[in-house]
Backbone bond lengths (Angstrom), bond angles and torsions (degrees), N, CA, C in turn:
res aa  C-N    CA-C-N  psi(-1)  N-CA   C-N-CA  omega(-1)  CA-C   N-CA-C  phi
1 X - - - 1.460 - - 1.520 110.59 -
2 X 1.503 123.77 -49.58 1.121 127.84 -162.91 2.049 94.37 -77.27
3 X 1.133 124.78 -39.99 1.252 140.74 151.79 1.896 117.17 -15.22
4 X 1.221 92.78 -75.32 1.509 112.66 166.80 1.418 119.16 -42.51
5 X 1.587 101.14 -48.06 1.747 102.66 -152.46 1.782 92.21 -80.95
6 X 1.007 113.97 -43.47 1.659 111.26 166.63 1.304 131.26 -37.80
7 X 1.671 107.86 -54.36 1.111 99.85 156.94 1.533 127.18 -55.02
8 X 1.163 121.47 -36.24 1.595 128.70 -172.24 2.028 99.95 -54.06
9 X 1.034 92.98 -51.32 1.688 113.33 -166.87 1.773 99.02 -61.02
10 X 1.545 105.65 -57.81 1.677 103.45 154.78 1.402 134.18 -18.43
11 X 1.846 95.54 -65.15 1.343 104.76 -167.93 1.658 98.01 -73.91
12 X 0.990 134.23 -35.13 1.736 132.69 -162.57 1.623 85.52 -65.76
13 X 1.028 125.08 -55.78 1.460 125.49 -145.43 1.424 123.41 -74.40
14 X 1.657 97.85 -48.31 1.751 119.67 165.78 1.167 124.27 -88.55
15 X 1.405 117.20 15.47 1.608 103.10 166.61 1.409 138.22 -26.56
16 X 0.832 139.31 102.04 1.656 119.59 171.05 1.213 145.73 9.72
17 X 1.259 136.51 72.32 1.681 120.49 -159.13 1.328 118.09 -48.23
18 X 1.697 130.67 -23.13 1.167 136.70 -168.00 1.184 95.67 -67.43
19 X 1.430 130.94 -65.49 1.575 152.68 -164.94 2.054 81.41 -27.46
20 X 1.288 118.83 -58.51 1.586 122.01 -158.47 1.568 99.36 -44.97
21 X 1.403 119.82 -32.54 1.492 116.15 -163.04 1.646 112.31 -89.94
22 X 1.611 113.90 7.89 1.300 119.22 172.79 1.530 103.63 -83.89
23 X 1.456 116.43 4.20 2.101 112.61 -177.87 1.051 96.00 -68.31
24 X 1.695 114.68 -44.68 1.259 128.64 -164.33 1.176 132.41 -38.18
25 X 1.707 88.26 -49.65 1.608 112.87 -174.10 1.681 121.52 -70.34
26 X 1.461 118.01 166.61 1.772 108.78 -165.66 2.009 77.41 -74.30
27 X 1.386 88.90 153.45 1.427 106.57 -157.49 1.939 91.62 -117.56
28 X 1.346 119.82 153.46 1.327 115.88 158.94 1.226 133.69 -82.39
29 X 0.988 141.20 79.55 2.104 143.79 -147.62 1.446 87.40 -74.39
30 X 1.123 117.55 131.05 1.241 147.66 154.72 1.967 122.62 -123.03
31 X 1.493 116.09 150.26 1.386 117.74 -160.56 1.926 94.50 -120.99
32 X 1.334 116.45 -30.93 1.434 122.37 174.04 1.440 131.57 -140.18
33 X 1.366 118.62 168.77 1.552 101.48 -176.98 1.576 88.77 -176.76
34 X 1.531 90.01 132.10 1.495 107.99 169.58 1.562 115.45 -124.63
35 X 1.197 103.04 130.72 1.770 115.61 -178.69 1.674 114.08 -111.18
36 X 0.837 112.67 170.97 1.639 120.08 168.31 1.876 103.51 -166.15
37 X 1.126 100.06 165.07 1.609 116.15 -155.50 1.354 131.13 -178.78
38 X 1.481 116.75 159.06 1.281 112.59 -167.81 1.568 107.16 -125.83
39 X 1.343 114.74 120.74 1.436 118.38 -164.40 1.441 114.44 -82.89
40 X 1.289 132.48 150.47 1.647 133.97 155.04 1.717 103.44 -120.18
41 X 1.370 111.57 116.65 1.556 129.89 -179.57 1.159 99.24 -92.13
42 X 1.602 128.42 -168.19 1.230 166.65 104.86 1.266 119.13 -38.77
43 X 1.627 122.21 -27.68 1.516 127.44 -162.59 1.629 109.03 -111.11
44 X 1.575 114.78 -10.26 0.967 111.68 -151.65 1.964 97.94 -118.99
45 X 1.239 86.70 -164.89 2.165 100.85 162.52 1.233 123.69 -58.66
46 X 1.665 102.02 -157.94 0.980 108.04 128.98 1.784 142.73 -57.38
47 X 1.345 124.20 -43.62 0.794 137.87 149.10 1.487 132.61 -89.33
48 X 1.339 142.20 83.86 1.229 142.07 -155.75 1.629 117.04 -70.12
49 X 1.478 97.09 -32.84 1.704 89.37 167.24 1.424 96.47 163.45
50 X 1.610 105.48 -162.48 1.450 113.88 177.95 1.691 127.68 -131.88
51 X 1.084 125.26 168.59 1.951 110.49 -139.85 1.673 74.75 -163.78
52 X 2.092 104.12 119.22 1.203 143.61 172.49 1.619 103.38 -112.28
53 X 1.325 136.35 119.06 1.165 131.49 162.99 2.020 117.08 -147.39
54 X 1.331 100.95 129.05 1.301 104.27 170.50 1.642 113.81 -103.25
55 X 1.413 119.64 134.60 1.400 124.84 160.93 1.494 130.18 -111.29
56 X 1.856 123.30 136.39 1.315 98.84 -145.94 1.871 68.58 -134.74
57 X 1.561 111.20 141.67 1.638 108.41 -172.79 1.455 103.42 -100.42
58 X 1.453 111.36 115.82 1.386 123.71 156.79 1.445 132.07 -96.45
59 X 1.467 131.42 35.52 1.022 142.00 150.43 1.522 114.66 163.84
60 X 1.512 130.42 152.95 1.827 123.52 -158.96 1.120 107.77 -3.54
61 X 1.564 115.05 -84.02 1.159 141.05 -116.08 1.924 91.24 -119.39
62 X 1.392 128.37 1.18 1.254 112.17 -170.20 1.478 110.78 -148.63
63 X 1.413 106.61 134.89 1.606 120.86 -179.63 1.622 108.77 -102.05
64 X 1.324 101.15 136.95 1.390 112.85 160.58 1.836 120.16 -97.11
65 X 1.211 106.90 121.97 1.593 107.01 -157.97 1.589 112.56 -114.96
66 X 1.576 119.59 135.89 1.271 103.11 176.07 1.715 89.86 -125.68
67 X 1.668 98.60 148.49 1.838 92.10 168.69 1.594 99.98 -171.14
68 X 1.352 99.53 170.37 1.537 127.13 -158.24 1.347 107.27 -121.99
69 X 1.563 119.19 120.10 1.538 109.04 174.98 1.288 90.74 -131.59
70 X 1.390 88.84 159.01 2.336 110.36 -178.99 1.435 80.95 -137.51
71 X 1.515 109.63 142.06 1.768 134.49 177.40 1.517 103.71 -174.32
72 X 1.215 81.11 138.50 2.159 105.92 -178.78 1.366 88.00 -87.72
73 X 1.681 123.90 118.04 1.205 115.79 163.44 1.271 112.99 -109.01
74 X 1.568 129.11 141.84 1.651 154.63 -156.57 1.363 125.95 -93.25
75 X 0.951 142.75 106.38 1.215 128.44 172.17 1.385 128.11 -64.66
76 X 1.503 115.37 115.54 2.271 96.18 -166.73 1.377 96.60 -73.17
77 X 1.158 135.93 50.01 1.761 111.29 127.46 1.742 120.01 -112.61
78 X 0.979 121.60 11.03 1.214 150.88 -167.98 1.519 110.89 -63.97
79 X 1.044 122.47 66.21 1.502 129.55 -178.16 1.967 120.17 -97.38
80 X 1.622 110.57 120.05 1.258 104.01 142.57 1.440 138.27 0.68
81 X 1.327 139.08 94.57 1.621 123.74 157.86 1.719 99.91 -103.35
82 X 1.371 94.45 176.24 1.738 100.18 166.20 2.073 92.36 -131.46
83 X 1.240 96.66 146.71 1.090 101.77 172.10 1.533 132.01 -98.76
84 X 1.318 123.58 129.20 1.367 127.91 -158.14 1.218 131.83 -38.26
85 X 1.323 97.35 -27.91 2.184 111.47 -163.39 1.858 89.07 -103.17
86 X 1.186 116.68 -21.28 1.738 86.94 -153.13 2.019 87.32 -137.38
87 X 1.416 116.30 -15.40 1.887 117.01 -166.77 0.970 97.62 88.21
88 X 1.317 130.88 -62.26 1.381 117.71 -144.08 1.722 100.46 -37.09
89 X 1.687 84.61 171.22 1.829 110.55 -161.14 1.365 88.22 -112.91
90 X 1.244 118.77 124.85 1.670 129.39 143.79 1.779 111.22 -128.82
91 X 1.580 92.02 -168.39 1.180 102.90 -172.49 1.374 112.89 -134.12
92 X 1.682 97.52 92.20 1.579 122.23 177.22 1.876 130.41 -49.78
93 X 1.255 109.02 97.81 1.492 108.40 -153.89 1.301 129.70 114.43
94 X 1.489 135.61 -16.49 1.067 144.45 170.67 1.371 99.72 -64.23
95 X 1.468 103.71 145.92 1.552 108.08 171.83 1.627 89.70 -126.76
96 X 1.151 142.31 -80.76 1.533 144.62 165.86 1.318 140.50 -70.39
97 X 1.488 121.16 126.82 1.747 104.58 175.53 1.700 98.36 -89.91
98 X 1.291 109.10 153.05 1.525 112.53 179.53 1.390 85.41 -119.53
99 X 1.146 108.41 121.01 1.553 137.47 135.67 1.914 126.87 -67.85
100 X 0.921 124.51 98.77 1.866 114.42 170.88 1.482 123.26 -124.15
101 X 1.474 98.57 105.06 1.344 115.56 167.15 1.244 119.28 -67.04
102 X 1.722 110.52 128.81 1.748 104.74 -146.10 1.649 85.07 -115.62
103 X 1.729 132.94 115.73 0.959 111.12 137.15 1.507 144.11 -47.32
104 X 1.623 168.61 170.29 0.854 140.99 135.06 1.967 106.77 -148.35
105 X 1.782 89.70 140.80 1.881 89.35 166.51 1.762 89.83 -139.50
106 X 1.980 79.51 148.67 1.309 90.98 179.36 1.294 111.70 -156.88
107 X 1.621 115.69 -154.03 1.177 132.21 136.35 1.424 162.43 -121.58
108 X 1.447 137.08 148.01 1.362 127.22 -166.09 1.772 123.05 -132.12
109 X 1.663 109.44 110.93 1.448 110.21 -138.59 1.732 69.42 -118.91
110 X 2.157 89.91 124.47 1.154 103.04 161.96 1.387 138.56 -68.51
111 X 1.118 139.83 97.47 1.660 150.72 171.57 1.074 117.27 -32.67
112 X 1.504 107.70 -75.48 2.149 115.01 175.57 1.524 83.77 -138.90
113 X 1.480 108.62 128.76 1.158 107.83 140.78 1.746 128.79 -84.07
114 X 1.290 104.32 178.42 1.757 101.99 -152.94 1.938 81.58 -128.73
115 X 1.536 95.64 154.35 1.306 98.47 178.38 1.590 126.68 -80.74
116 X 1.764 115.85 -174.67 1.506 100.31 -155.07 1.401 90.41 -56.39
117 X 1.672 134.65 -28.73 1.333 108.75 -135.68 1.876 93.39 -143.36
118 X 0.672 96.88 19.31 2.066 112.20 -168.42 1.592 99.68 -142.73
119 X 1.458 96.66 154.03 1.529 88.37 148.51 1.503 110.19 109.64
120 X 1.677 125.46 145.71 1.382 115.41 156.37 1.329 112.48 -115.05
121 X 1.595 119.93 137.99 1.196 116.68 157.52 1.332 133.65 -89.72
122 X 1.511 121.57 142.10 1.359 105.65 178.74 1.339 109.61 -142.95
123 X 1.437 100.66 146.32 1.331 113.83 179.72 1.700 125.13 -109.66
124 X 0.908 95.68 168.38 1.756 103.32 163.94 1.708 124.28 -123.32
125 X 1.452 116.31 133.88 1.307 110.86 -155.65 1.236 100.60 -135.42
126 X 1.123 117.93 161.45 1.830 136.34 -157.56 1.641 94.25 -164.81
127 X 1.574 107.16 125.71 1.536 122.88 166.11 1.496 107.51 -166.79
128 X 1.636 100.48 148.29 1.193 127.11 176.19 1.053 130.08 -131.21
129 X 1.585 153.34 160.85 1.401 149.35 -176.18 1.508 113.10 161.15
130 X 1.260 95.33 173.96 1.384 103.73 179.93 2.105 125.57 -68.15
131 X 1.025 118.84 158.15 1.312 104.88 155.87 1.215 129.03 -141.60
132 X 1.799 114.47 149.56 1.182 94.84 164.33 1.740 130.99 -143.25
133 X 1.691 97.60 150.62 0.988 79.83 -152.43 1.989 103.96 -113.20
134 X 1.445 97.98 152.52 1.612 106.05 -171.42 1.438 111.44 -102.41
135 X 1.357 116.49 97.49 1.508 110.10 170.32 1.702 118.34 -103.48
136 X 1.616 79.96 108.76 1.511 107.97 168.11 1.723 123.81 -96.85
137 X 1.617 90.37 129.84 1.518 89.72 -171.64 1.749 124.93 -71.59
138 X 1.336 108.46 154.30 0.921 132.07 -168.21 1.423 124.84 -73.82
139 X 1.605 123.86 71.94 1.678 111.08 -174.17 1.228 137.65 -103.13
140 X 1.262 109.60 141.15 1.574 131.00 -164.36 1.940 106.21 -97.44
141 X 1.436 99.68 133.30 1.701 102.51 175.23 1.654 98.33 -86.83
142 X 1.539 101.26 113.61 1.215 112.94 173.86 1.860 122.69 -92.20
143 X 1.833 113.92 144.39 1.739 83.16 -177.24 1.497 88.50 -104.29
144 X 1.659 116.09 166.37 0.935 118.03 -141.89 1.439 91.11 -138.91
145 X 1.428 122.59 22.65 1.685 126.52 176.20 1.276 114.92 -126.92
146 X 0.869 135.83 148.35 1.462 137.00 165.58 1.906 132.83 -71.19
147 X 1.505 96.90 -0.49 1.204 99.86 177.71 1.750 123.41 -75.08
148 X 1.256 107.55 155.19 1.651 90.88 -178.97 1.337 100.18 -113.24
149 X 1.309 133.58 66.22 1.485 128.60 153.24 1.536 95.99 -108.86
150 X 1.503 95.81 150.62 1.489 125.08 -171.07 1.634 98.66 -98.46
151 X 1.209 135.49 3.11 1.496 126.05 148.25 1.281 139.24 -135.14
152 X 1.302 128.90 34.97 1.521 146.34 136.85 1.648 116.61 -137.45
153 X 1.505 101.03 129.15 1.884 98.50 -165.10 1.939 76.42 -163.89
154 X 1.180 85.35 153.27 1.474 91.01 170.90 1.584 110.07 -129.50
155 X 1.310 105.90 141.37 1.498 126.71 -158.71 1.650 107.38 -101.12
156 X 1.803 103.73 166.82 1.446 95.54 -174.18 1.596 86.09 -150.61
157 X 1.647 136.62 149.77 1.326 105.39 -174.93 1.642 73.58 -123.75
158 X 1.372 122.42 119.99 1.825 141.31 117.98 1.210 137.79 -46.30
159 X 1.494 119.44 143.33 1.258 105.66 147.34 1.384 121.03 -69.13
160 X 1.852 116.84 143.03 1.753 114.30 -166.09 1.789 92.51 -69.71
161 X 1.503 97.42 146.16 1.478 128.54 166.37 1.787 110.93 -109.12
162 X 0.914 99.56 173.42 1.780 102.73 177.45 1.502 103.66 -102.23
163 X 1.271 120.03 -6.30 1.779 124.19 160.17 1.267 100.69 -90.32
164 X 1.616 152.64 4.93 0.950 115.69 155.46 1.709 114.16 -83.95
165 X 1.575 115.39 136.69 1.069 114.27 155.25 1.266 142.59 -58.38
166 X 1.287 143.39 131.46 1.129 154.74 162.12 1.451 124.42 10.85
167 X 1.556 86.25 -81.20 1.446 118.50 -173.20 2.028 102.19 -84.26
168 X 0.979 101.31 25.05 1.846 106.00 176.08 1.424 98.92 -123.14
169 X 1.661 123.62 -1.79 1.416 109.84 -172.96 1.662 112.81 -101.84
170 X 1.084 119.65 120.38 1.495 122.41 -164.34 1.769 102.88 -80.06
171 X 1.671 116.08 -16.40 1.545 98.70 -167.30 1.673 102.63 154.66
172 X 1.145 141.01 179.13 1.303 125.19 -177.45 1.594 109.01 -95.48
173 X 1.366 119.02 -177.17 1.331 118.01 179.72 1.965 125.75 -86.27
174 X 1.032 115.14 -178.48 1.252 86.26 159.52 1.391 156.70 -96.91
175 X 1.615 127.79 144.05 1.160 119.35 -170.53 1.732 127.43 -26.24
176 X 1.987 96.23 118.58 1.688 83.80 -175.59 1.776 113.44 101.63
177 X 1.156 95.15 -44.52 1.612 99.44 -178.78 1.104 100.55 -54.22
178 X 1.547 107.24 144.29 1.631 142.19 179.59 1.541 110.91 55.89
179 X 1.303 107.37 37.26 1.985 127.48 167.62 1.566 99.41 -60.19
180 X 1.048 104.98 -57.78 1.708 130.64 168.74 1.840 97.31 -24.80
181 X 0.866 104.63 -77.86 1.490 116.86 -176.69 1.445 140.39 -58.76
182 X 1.800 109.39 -0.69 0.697 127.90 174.15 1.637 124.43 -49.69
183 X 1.568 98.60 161.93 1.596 104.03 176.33 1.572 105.11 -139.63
184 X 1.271 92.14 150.08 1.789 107.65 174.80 1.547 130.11 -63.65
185 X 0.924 129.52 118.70 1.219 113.97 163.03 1.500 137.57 -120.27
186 X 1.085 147.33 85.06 1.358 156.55 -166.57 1.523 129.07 -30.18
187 X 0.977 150.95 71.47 1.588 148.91 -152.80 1.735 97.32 -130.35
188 X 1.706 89.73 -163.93 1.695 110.94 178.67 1.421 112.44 -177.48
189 X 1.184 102.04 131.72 1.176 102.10 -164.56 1.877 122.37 -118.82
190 X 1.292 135.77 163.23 1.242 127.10 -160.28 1.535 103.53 -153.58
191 X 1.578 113.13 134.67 1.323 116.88 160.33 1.687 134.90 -154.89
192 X 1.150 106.68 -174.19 1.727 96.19 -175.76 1.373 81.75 -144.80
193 X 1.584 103.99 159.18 1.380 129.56 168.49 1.375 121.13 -176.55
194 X 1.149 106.86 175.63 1.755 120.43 -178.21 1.287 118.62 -134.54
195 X 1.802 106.44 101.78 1.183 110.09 175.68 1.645 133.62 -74.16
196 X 1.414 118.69 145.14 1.629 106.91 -179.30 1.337 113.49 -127.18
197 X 1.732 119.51 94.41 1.498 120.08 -163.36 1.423 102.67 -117.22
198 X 1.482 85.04 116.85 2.022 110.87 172.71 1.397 114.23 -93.43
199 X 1.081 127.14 -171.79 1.227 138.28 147.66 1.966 103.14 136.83
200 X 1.272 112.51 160.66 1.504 118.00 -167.74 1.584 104.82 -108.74
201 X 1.457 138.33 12.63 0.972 165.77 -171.93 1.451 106.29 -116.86
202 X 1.487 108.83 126.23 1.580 124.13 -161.68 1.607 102.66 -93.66
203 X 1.379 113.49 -27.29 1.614 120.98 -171.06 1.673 103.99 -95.61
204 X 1.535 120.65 -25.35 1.526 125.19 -170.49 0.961 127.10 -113.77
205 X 1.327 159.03 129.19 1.165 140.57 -159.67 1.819 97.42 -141.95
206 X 1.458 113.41 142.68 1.666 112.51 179.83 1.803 92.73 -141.82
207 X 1.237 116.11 164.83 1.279 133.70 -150.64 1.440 139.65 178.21
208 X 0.752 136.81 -159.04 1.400 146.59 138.56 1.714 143.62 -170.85
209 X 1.157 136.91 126.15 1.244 156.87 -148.22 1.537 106.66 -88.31
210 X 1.632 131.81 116.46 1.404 115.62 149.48 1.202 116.25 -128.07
211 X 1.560 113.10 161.25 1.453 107.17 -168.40 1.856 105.33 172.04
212 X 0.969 110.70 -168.05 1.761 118.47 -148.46 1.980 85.16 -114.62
213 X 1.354 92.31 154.42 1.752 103.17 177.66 1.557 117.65 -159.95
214 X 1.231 128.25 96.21 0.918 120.89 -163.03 1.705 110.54 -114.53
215 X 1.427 127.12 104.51 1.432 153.43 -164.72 1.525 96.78 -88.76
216 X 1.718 119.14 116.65 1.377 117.69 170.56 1.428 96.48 -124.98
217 X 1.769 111.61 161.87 1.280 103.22 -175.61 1.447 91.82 -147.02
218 X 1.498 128.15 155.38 1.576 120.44 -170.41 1.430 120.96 -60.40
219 X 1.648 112.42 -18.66 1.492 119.11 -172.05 1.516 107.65 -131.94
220 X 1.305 104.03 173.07 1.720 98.77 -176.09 1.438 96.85 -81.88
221 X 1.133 120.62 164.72 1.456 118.75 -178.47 1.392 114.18 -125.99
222 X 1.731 116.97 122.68 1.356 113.72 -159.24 1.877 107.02 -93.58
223 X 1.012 111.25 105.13 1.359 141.83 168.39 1.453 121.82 -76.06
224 X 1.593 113.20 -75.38 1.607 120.32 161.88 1.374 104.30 -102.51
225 X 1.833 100.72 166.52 1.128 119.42 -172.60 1.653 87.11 -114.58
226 X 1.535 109.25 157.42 0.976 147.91 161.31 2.101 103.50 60.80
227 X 1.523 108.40 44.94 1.342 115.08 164.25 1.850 98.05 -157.49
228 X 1.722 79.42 -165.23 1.806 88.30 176.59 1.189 132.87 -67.04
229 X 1.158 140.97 99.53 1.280 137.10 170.31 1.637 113.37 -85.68
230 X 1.466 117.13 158.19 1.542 112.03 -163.12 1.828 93.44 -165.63
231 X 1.165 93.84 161.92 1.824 117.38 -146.94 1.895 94.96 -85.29
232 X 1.719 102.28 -37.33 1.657 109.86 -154.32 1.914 101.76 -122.61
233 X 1.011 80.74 108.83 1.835 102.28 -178.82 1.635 100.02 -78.49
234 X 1.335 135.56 106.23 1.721 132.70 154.42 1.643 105.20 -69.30
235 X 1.091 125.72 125.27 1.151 125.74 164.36 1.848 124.66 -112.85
236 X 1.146 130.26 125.88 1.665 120.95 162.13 1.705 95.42 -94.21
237 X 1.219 84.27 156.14 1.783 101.67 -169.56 1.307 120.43 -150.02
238 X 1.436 141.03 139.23 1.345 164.07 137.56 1.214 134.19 -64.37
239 X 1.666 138.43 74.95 1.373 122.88 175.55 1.568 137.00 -94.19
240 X 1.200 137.43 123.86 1.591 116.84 -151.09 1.929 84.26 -102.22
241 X 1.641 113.57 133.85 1.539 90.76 179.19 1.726 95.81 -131.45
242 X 1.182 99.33 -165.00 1.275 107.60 175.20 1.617 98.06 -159.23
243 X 1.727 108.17 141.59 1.978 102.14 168.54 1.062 88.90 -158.72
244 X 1.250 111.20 -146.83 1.965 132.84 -154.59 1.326 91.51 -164.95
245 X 1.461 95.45 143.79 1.758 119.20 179.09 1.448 105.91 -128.10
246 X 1.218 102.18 124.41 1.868 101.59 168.27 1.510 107.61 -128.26
């Protein structure tokens, strides 16, 4: 994390001086722009989630932005097991997946713009909003006999407890299961970044965004069992997007 944010501070600082002489150039004026995208966090998977945003221009150099993000956020102690009788891979100790649907409005202050048909533009961005977040429990296929053969046992799928044993867990539950059961959680969330949008197409623009995100929520939020759990997620982040400008 601390890794990341340096670089971030890097990239703001050392930009390119050449990049400055693309203002110069006949520029493509655009009034809106909508993107969508697929994020890689610090907090998340492989895939950390997905990123909806509209931008609407209220003066040269500045966008007014509204957007919507969904991300599975992780707890870092969160490790892989395989289970003895069957491999399968779960995740020993989890009690909740947190889901947070990120409102956000903000702003996005152009840096260099890039020409109609050359060029990168980049911006700088600021947003805030509410969040929320859905913790859905976490279920484990439990066997539910006492026999010790490794090919007939009969299974039960739970949400995981800290009385289930180990060696009783056949594998995780299924995808989605206990969505139903979810609970609310109330937060807000805040970030900065620096967008970098290419493309040789006057109507489309593709790219990608990095930058800092920091998700607070009123309570700690119980994720794993038997360590720290905590209310405020820091995230560094990667989004690759693609939209259209008219």
């Amino acid at each position: 994390m601390a890794r990341f944010f340096g670089i971030f501070l890097i990239l703001l600082m050392l930009i390119p001086a050449d990049l400055m002489a693309q203002a110069d150039k006949e520029r493509y004026e655009y009034g809106s722009e909508l993107i969508w995208g697929v994020n890689k966090n610090t907090s998340g998977g492989l895939i950390g989630g997905f990123v909806l945003r509209r931008s609407k221009k209220i003066s040269d150099r500045m966008f007014e932005s509204v957007g919507i993000e969904l991300m599975n956020i992780k707890h870092p102690k969160e490790t892989r097991w395989n289970s003895p009788r069957t491999g399968n891979f779960f995740i020993f100790g989890k009690l909740n997946y947190l889901y947070s649907i990120r409102l956000q409005y903000g702003r996005e202050i152009i840096l260099f713009n890039k020409s109609s048909d050359q060029g990168v533009e980049i911006k700088f961005n600021a947003a805030a909003g509410p969040s929320f977040g859905l913790l859905n429990p976490y279920y484990v296929e439990e066997s539910i006999d006492n026999q010790s053969s490794f090919i007939t046992f009969q299974t039960q799928k739970v949400p995981y407890e800290t009385s289930i044993r180990y060696s009783s867990i056949m594998g995780p539950g299924n995808i989605f299961q206990g969505l139903g059961e979810a609970t609310l959680k109330m937060g807000a969330n805040v970030k900065t970044s620096l967008s970098f949008e290419m493309g040789t197409l006057k109507t489309n623009v593709t790219g990608f965004e990095v930058g800092l995100l920091f998700d607070a929520y009123a309570s700690d939020i119980e994720i794993m069992a038997n360590t720290l759990n905590r209310s405020v997620f820091p995230t560094a982040f990667i989004t690759l997007f693609y939209g259209t400008r008219k």
